[in-house]
C-alpha positions in Angstrom: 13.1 -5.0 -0.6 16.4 -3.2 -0.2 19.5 -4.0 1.3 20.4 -3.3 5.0 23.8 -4.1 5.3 26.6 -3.0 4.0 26.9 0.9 2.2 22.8 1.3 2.4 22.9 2.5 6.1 21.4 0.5 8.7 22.9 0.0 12.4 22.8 -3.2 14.0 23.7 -4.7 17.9 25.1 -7.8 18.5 21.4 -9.6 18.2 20.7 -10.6 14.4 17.5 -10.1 15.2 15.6 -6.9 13.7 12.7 -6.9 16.0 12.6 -5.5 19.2 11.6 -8.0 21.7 11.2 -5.3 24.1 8.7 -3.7 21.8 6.5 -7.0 22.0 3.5 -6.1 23.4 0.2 -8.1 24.4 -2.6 -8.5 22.1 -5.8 -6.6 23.1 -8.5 -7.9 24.6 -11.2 -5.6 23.0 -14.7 -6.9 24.6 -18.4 -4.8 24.8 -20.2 -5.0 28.4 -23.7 -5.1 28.0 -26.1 -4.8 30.9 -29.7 -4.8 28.7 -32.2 -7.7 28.9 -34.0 -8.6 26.5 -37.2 -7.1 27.4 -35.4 -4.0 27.9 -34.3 -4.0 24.1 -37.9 -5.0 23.1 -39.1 -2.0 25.2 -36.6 0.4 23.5 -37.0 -0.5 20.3 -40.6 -0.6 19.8 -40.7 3.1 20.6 -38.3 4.0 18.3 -38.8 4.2 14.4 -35.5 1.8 13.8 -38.1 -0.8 14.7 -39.8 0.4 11.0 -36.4 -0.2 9.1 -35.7 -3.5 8.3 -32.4 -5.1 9.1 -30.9 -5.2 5.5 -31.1 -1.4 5.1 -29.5 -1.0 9.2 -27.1 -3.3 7.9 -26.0 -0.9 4.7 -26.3 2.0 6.8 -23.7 0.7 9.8 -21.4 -0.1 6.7 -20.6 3.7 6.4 -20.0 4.2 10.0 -16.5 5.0 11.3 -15.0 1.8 14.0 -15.2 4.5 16.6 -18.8 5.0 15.9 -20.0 0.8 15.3 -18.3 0.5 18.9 -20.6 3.2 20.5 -23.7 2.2 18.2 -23.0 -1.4 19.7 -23.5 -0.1 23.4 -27.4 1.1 22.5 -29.3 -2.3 22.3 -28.9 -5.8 21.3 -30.2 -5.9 18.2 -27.4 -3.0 17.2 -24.5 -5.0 18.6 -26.0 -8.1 16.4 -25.9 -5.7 13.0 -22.6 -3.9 13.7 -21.1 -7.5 14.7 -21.8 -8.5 10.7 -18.8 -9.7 8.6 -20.4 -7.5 5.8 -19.4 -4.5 8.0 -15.9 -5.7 8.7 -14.9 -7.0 6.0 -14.9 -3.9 4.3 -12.6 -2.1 6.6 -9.0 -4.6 6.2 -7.1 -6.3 3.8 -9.8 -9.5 2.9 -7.6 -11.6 0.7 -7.3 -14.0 3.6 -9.9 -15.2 6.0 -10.2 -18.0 8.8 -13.0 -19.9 9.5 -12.6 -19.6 13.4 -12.6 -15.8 13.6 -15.1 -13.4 12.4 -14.0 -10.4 10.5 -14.4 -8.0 13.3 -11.7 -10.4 15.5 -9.8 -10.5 12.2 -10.3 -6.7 11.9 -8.7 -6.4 15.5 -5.7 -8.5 14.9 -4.9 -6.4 11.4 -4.7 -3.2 13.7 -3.0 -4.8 16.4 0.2 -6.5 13.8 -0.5 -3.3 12.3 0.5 -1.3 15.9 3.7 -3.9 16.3 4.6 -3.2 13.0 4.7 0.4 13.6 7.1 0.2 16.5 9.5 -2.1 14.6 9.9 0.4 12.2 10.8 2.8 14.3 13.7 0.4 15.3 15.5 1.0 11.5 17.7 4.1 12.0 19.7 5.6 9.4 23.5 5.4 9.5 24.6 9.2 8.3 23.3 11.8 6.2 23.9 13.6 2.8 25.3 17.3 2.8 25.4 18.9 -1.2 28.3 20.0 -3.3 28.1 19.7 -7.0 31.5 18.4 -8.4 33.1 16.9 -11.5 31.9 13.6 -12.9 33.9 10.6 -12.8 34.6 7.9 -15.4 33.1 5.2 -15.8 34.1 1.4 -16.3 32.9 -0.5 -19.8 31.5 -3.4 -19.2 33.0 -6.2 -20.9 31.8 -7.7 -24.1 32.0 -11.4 -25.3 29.0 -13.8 -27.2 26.8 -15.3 -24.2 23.8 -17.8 -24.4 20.9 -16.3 -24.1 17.8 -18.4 -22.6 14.7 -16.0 -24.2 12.6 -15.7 -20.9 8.9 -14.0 -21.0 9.0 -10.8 -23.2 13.2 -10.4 -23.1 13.8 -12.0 -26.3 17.6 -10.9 -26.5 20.7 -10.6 -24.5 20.7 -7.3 -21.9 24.5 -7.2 -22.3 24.0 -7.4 -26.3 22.9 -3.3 -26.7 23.6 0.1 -23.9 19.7 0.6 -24.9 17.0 -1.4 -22.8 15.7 -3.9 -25.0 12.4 -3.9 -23.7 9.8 -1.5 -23.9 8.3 0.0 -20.9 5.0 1.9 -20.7 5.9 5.0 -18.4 7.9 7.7 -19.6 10.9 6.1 -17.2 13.7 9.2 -17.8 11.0 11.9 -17.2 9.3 10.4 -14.3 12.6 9.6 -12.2 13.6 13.1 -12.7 10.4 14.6 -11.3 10.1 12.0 -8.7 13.3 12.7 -7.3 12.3 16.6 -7.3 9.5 15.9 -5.7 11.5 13.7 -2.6 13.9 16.9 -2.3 10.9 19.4 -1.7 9.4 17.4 1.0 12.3 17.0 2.6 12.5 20.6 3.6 9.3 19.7 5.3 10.4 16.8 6.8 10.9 17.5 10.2 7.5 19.1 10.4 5.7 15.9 8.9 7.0 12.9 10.7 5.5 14.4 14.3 2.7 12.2 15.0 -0.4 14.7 14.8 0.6 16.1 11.4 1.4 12.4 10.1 -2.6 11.2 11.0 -3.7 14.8 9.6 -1.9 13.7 6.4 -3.4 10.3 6.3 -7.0 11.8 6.7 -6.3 14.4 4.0 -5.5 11.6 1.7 -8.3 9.0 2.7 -10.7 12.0 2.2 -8.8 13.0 -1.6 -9.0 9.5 -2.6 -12.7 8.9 -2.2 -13.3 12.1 -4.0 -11.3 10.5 -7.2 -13.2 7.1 -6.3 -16.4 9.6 -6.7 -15.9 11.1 -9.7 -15.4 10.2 -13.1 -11.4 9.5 -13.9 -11.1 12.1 -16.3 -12.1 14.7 -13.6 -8.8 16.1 -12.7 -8.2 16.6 -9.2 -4.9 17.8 -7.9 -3.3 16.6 -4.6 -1.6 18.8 -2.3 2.5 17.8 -1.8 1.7 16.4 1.6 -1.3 14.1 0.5 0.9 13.6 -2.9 4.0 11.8 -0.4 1.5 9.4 1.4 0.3 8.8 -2.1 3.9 7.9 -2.6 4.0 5.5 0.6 0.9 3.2 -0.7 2.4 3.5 -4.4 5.6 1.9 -3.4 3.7 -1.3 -2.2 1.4 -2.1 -5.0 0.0 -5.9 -3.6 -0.8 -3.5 -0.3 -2.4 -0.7 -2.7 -4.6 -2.8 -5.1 -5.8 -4.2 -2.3 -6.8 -1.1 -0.2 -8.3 0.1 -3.1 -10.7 -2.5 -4.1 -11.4 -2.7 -0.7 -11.9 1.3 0.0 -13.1 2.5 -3.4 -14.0 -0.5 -5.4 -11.3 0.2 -8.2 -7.4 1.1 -9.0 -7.1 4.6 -8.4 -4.5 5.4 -11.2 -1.5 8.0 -10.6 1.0 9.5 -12.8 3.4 12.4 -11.7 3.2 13.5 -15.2 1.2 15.8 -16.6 -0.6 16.1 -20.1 -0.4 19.7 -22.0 -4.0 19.7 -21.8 -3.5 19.2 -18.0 -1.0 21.7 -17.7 -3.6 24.3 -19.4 -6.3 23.4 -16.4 -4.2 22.5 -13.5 -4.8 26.0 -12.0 -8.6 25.7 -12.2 -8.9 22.7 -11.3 -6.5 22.8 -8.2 -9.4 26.0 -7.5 -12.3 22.6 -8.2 -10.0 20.6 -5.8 -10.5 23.2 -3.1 -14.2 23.7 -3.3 -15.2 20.3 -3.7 -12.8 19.1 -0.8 -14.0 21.8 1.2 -18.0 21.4 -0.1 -17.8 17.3 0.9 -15.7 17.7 4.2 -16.2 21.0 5.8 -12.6 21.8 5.8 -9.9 24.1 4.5 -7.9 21.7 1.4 -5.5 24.3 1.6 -4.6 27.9 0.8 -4.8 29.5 -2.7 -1.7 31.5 -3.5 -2.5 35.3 -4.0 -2.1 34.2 -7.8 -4.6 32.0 -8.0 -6.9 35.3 -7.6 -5.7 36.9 -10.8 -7.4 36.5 -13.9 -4.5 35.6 -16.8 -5.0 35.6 -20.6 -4.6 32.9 -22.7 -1.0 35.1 -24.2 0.2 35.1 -20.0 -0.7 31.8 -19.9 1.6 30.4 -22.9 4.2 32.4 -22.1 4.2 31.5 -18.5 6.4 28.5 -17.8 3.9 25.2 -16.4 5.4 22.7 -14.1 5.2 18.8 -15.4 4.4 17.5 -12.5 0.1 16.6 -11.3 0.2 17.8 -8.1 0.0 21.6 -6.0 2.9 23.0 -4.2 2.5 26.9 -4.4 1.2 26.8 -0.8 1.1 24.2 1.7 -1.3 23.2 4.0 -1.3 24.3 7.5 -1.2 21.1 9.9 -2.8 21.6 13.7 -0.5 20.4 16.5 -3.1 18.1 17.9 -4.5 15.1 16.5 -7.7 15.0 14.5 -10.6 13.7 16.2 -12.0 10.2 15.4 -8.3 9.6 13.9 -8.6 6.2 11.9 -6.2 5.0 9.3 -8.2 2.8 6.8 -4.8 1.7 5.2 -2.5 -1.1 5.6 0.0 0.9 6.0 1.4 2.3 8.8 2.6 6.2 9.9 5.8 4.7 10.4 6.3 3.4 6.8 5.7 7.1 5.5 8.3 8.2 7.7 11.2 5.8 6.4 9.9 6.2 2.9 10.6 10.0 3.1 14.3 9.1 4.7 14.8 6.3 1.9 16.2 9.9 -0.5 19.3 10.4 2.0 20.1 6.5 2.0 20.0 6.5 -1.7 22.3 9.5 -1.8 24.9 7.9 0.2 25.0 4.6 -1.4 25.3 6.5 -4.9 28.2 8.6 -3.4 29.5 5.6 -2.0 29.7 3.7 -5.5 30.9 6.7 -7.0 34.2 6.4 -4.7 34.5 2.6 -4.8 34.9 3.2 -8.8 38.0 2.1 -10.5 40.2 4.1 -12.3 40.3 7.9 -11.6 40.0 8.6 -7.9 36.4 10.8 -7.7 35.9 12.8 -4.4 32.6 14.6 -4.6 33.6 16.2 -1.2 30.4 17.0 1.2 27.7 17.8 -1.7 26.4 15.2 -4.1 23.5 15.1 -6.1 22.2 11.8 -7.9 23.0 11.8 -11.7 19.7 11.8 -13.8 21.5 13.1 -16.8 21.2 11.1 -20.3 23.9 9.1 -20.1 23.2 8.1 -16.7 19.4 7.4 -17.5 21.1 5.0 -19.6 22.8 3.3 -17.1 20.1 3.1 -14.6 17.5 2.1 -16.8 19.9 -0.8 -17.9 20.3 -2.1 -14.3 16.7 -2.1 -14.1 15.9 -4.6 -17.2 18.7 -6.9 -15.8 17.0 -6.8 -12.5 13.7 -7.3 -14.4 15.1 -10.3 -16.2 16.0 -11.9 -13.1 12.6 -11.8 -11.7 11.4 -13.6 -14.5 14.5 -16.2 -14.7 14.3 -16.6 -11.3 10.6 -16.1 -10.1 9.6 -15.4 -6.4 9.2 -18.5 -4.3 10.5 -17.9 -0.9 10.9 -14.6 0.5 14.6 -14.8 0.8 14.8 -16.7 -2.7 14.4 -13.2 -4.4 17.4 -10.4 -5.2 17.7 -7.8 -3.3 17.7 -4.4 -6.1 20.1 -1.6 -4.9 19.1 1.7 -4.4 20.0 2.7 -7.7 17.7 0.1 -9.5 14.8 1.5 -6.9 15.3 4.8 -8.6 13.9 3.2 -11.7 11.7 0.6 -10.3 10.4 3.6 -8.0 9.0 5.6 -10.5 8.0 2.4 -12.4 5.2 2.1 -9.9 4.5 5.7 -10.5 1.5 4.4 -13.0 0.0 1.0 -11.2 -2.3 0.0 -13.9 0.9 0.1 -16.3 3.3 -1.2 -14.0 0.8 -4.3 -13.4 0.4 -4.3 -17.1 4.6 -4.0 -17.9 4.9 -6.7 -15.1 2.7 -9.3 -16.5 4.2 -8.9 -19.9 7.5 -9.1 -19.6 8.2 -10.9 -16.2 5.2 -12.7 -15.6 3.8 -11.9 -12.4 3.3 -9.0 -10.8 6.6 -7.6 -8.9 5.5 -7.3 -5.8 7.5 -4.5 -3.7 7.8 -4.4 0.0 10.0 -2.2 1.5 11.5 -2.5 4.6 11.2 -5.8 5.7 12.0 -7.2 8.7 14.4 -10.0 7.8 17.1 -11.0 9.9 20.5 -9.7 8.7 22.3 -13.0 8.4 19.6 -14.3 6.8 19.3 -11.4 4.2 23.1 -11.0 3.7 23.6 -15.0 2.8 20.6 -14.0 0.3 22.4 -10.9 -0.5 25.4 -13.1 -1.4 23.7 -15.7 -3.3 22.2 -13.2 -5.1 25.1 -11.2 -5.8 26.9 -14.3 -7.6 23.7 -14.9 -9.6 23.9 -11.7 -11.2 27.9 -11.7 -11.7 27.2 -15.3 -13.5 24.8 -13.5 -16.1 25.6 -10.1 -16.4 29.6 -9.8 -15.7 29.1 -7.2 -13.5 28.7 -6.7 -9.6 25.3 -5.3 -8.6 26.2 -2.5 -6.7 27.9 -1.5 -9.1 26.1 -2.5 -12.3 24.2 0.7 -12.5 28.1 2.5 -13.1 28.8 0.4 -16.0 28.3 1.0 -19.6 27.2 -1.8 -21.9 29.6 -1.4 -24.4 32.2 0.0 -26.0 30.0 1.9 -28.7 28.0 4.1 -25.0 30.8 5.9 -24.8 29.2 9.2 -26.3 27.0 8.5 -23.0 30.3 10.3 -21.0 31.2 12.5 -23.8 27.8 14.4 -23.0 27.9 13.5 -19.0 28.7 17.5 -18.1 26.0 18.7 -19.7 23.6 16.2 -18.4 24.0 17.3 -14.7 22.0 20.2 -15.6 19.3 18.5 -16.6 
């Protein structure tokens, strides 16, 4: 969830309402003619040596056709249409955690694609507010937070206080500091490539790439490393940032959790070249098609001594060449996910909306006026880390305090707590894991939702006053303050941390 009102950039017209109702459009009325009669299909099929294969093997064959294809297949005969109109078929291709006992899972299958269409052009609907420009200037000071005894109710795995140490008092089991750093490299890269990947053609290319890269992991063992390209690495990043969506699309696709991490082992830096080299060949073995380009050092031989010396990246996946993306879209273009193309574009604007509310926070602090002028980069550095990371257990706690009923029951993080819970989702088997052990339940994430503003800015506000009643601090602002009086060596080290 984040918020849309306010300093985190989102326009709206005198209609409360999100949705466009202009954007409504009818449901499809999908329907097969068939012009066969039975005799004919009798005829047809006892000359043919389908008539040999029983039904149960057609049936697991069908199951690995495309929805372009099972529609054609369906024109040949009758007993076709019967097979390919099989739930086990359908059922296989969208979200199954719910079904109806009026519809079949081809009618169900329909009406996924069809919300899945509306949802698309509702997206497109969001627009952001301004944009970022980048000037690097001197850091501001921060507020303390106040100190003073508090009850403490001990809630799931927080056993003490959050306003009781400047250290998060829980353990997490991603390396948080080093993961928000890369992941917010990895946001400014693609933007340069922004423009270029939210047109329509490349954004299905994209897609494909990364249906195709995941079934190769689902193939092959997990400790087989394969190495994503950048642009199948930020649609990685779009189905990561929804983990309910992504457990689901991947026991339904490929039968397990596909794990991720942006970080990389030593052993893994030592092999990433090579196996970037595997990535290619097998991509290109399985699918018939360039993965993408191998730099003109990839051709080199290097010694072990070059290789030491030689500085590695910690990050998994390839961005020494990109792909090149055709200007038309692929043939037989299906997107298997439940997401949309529309969610990958917002998800790559969601680093410029960030920026401004951090810049906007920045100004709004008290004390010592700070102008960072037109430049502004977001603050990773250690004492900052510290800061964020604290904002993140608070907002942690609450979720367990004050578990998910209703929709609008929950609070609404900032963008600076989606820094942290970001790359928190970075690993989803540990990020389940985390989730269940110190909240609970799973923290479900879904970004842009499509909540009316009044109704999301009187949650906003209820919310708000929550968190002011246990934590003494304002949320928006909660990620600016320091714990207590003892964090002050946080500052004292601030100008060396923007380096970092």
């Amino acid at each position: 969830m984040k918020r849309f009102f306010g300093r985190t950039g989102r326009t709206t017209d005198n209609n409360s309402s999100t949705k466009p109702k202009e954007a409504r459009v009818n449901a499809p009325n999908i329907t097969w003619s068939h012009t066969w009669s039975f005799d004919e299909s009798r005829d047809a099929l006892s000359e043919s040596f389908f008539a040999n294969i029983p039904n149960e093997i057609l049936l697991r064959i069908f199951q690995l056709f495309s929805v372009r294809d099972l529609c054609s297949i369906s024109s040949v005969c009758r007993l076709f249409k019967m097979i390919a109109d099989q739930d086990e078929i359908w059922k296989l291709k969208y979200d199954t955690s719910t079904k109806i006992y009026s519809k079949s899972c081809k009618q169900i299958y329909m009406d996924w694609m069809y919300e899945k269409s509306l949802r698309n052009i509702e997206l497109r609907s969001i627009h952001r507010q301004y944009r970022t420009a980048c000037i690097r200037c001197a850091p501001p000071s921060y507020p303390v937070r106040p100190s003073k005894e508090q009850k403490f109710e001990s809630i799931a795995g927080f056993t003490k206080h959050l306003n009781s140490s400047a250290d998060m008092t829980i353990e997490l089991s991603v390396n948080i500091d080093t993961t928000a750093r890369e992941l917010i490299q990895l946001l400014e890269k693609a933007s340069k490539f922004q423009e270029q990947w939210q047109q329509a053609p490349i954004l299905k290319q994209m897609i494909t790439r990364y249906y195709r890269f995941m079934r190769l992991k689902a193939s092959h063992p997990t400790n087989i490393l394969l190495i994503p390209t950048m642009d199948i690495e930020i649609v990685w990043q779009t189905h990561l940032l929804r983990p309910e969506m992504y457990q689901a699309d991947c026991l339904r696709l490929f039968r397990r959790i596909i794990d991720h991490s942006l970080l990389i082992t030593d052993i893994q830096k030592m092999l990433k070249d090579q196996a970037f080299q595997d990535t290619c060949q097998l991509y290109e073995k399985t699918y018939g098609e360039q993965y993408c380009t191998l730099s003109p050092d990839n051709d080199k031989q290097e010694s072990a001594s070059d290789m030491n010396r030689r500085s590695k990246p910690n990050y998994t996946y390839w961005d020494k060449t990109q792909c090149k993306f055709s200007t038309e879209s692929p043939k037989d273009y299906e997107n298997p996910f439940s997401f949309t193309e529309s969610d990958i574009i917002l998800d790559m604007n969601w680093l410029d909306s960030c920026k401004q509310f951090m810049r906007n926070a920045l100004e709004n602090t008290p004390g010592e006026a700070y102008d960072p002028d037109e430049c502004f980069d977001i603050d990773l550095g250690k004492g900052a880390m510290k800061r964020l990371t604290k904002s993140y257990e608070r907002f942690l706690y609450i979720a367990a305090k004050y578990p998910l009923e209703k929709s609008n029951d929950f609070v609404p993080p900032t963008y600076a707590i989606d820094i942290i819970w970001h790359s928190h989702m970075q690993e989803p088997l540990n990020y389940r894991a985390d989730c269940i052990r110190l909240v609970g339940y799973v923290v479900n994430h879904a970004p842009w939702p499509m909540i009316e503003d009044d109704i999301m800015k009187k949650t906003s506000d209820r919310s708000d006053d929550m968190w002011k009643k246990e934590f003494q601090s304002d949320i928006e602002t909660d990620h600016l303050d320091n714990t207590t009086d003892h964090d002050s060596d946080s500052d004292s080290d601030h100008d060396a941390d923007w380096s970092d």
